[in-house]
C-alpha positions, 0 to 999 in steps of 0.5 A: 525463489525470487524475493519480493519486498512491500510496504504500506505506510502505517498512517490508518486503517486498510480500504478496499483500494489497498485490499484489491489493488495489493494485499489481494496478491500479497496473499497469491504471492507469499505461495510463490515468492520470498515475501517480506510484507513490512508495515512502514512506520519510519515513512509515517514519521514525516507527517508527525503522528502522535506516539499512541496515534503512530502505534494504534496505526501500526496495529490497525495495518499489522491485523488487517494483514492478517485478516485479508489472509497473509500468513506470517508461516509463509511470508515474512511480516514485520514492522519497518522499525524493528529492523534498525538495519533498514536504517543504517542502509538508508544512511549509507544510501543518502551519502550517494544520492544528489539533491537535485535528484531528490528535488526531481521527485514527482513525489516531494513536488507534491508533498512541497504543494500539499503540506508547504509548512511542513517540507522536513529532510524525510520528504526529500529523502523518502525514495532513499529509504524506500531503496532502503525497504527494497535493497535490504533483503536485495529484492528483485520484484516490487508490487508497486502502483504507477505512482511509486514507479519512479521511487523504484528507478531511483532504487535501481539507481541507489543500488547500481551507484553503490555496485559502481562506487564500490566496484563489486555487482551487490545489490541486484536492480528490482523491477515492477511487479503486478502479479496479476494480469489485470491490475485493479484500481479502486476509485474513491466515493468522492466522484474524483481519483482513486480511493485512499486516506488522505482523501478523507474518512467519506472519501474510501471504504475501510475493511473494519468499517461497519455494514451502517457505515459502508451504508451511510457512505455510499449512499452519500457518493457523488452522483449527477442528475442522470443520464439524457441520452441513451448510451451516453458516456457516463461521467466520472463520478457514475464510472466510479460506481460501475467500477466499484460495481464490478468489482464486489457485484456478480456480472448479472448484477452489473449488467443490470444496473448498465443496462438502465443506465443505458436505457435512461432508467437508472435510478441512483438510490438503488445503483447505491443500495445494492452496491452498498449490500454488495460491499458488506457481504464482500468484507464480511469475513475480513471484517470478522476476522479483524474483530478476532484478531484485534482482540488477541494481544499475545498472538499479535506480538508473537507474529510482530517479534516472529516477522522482526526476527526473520527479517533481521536475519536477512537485513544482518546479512545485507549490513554485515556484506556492505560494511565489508565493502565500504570499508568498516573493518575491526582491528 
């Protein structure tokens, strides 16, 4: 069975984007595949979140994964920081990777834009421990959105200049890996890109949220006056609600609300109220399920030290080949 390696960066709560654009597969996937699903607690360390922040966030993720249905019988969860191996291996990693490489990355560009009083070594060295996450369990397939595609060529490139460096074909190369034909992407409520947290609480809605608070965030969505013409284009902000429409609605109920749109009779109010309705009953039962999980603390820490012990037995194994080959031998 091939392996497949998947992280999501413990900085809060799930929303829809997460669940349709990953997690939803994750849950096909651990049917078919060697599945690690790891929550990933070093990488949340570069923005510097508080120490009952960064454990309240990595419990959020650890019961929203378990709510959305992945099965720690079936795949392997855990928390990136119980397996102290990824960290070794990521300082291996950083001894062959260059700092123009590094400073190359679309990523760490950003980040330098986004946060300039805050440009700490883990933003320039996050493809390494990304690498790391991956090379760990010597995963071949990666489910990983257009963003995260030259952090994954960077893994291939770590691994094969470790192979050359020390002439033995280790680590295989991972490659991109959707599962699902029609990839998915959730945009935000804010009229602009894709739903995510860094964008604000009003900008995405998350599995725990409340049917009040779906309501109130929806109907607040960006809109514009209407359509002027029939069949006209819709703007950005309007295909976003189509979009999430198709998604959570039945067909009939998009075509609906297209159909008036194309007519000039939409009316917004109404697009927004059902979609809202549409996106309660769609989390209902995650919703619940995180409710019930949240509340039981022994079967939470059972499943977190099950995932770090499975895990472990794979990253030792990794460690234990590479030591060998790089040259650390007892006496």
């Amino acid at each position: 069975m091939e392996t497949v390696v998947s992280g999501i960066r413990s900085t809060g709560k799930l929303h829809l984007g997460n669940y349709y654009g990953a997690i939803q597969n994750f849950v096909k996937m651990q049917h078919e595949y060697n599945c690690y699903f790891f929550i990933a607690d070093l990488h949340s360390l570069t923005t510097h979140p508080t120490p009952d922040d960064l454990h309240g966030n990595v419990k959020h993720v650890l019961v929203e994964y378990l709510a959305a249905g992945i099965d720690p019988d079936r795949a392997t969860i855990y928390i990136q920081s119980d397996v102290p191996e990824i960290a070794e291996l990521y300082l291996y990693l950083n001894m062959n990777a260059y700092l123009g490489e590094l400073e190359r990355s679309t990523s760490f560009k950003d980040k330098v834009r986004a946060q300039p009083d805050n440009v700490n070594a883990g933003l320039l060295t996050y493809p390494v421990l990304m690498a790391a996450d991956i090379l760990i369990h010597k995963a071949t397939k990666v489910p990983v959105g257009k963003d995260q595609e030259q952090h994954l060529e960077m893994a291939r490139t770590f691994g094969n200049r470790f192979n050359r460096l020390y002439n033995h074909d280790y680590f295989p190369e991972p490659y991109a890996f959707t599962f699902s034909e029609n990839l998915v992407k959730i945009p935000g409520l804010d009229g602009k890109g894709k739903m995510g947290k860094s964008e604000g609480e009003a900008n995405a809605v998350y599995l725990s949220d409340t049917p009040e608070v779906i309501r109130k965030k929806v109907m607040r969505a960006v809109t514009d006056s209407g359509p002027t013409t029939e069949n006209q284009e819709k703007p950005q902000e309007i295909q976003n609600l189509f979009d999430l429409m198709k998604v959570v609605s039945t067909e009939d109920t998009y075509q609906h609300f297209d159909g008036l749109y194309n007519n000039c009779q939409i009316r917004y109010g109404d697009l927004k109220k059902q979609l809202a309705e549409d996106m309660i009953i769609a989390t209902a039962p995650i919703r619940e399920k995180i409710n019930d999980i949240a509340a039981d603390s022994a079967y939470l820490r059972q499943v977190a030290r099950h995932g770090a012990i499975k895990a472990r037995e794979s990253a030792q194994k990794t460690i234990k080949e590479i030591r060998e080959l790089i040259g650390f031998r007892s006496f």
